[in-house]
C-alpha positions, 0 to 999 in steps of 0.5 A, spaced: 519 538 506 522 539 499 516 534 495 509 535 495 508 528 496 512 529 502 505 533 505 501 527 503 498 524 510 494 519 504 503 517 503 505 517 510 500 512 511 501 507 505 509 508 508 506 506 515 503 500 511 509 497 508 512 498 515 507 494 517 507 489 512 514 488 512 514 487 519 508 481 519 511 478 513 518 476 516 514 471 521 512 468 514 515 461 511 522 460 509 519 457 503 515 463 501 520 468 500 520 469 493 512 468 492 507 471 498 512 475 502 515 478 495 508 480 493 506 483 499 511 487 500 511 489 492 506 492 493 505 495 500 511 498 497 508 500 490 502 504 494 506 509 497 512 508 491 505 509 486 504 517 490 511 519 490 512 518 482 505 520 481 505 528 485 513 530 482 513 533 475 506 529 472 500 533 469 493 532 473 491 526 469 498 523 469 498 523 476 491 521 477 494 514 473 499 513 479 493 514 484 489 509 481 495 504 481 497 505 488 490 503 489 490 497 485 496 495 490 492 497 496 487 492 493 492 487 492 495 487 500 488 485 502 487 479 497 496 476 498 493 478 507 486 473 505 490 469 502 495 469 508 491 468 513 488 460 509 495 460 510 495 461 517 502 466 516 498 472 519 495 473 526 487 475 526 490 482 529 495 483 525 490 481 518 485 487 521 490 492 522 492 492 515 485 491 513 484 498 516 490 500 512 488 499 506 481 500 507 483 507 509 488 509 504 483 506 498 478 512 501 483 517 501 486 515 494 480 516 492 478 522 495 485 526 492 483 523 485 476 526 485 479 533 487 484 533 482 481 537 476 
C-alpha cells in the first residue's frame, strides 16, 4: 500500500458505503437522476474522497478539516435515506444497513479526529 489512506479501515468502509449506496440508488426513479440519487451518491462519495484528500500531504489541522467534512457527508447520507424512504425508493433493510454505516463510520471519524495532535 503505497498511501497512508489506504491502511484506513475508517476509508475502507466509507468505500463499502458509496458501493452500497450506489448499488440501493440504481432502483431509484428515473425521475431522480439528477436530484436524490445525485446527492446520495455525492456525498456517499465525498466521505471516503474527503479521507483520501485529508491524509496525503496535509498538516494535522488541515487534515482534521477533511475529516470533519467526510463527516458532515456521512450525515448528509442519513438525511437524503430518510428522505428516501418518505419516498418509499429504499427498502427497511437496505435503509438500516446504511444507517449502521454511517453511524459506524461517523464514530470512527471522530475517533481519528480526537487522536490526531
Amino acid at each position: 500500500m503505497a498511501f497512508k489512506f489506504e491502511k484506513l479501515i475508517v476509508w475502507q468502509k466509507a468505500v463499502e458505503l458509496s458501493d452500497f449506496v450506489n448499488q440501493v440508488t440504481k432502483s431509484f426513479p428515473k425521475d431522480e437522476l439528477y436530484s436524490l440519487t445525485s446527492q446520495i451518491r455525492r456525498a456517499a462519495d465525498s466521505v471516503s474522497l474527503n479521507i483520501v484528500e485529508g491524509s496525503t500531504g496535509q498538516t494535522t489541522p488541515e487534515f482534521k478539516r477533511f475529516l470533519g467534512i467526510a463527516l458532515r457527508s456521512a450525515v448528509e447520507v442519513v438525511g437524503c435515506i430518510y428522505l428516501a424512504e418518505r419516498r418509499g425508493y429504499i427498502s427497511k433493510p437496505d435503509f438500516d444497513r446504511i444507517y449502521k454505516m454511517c453511524e459506524e463510520i461517523v464514530v470512527m471519524i471522530n475517533a481519528l479526529r480526537n487522536s490526531l495532535k
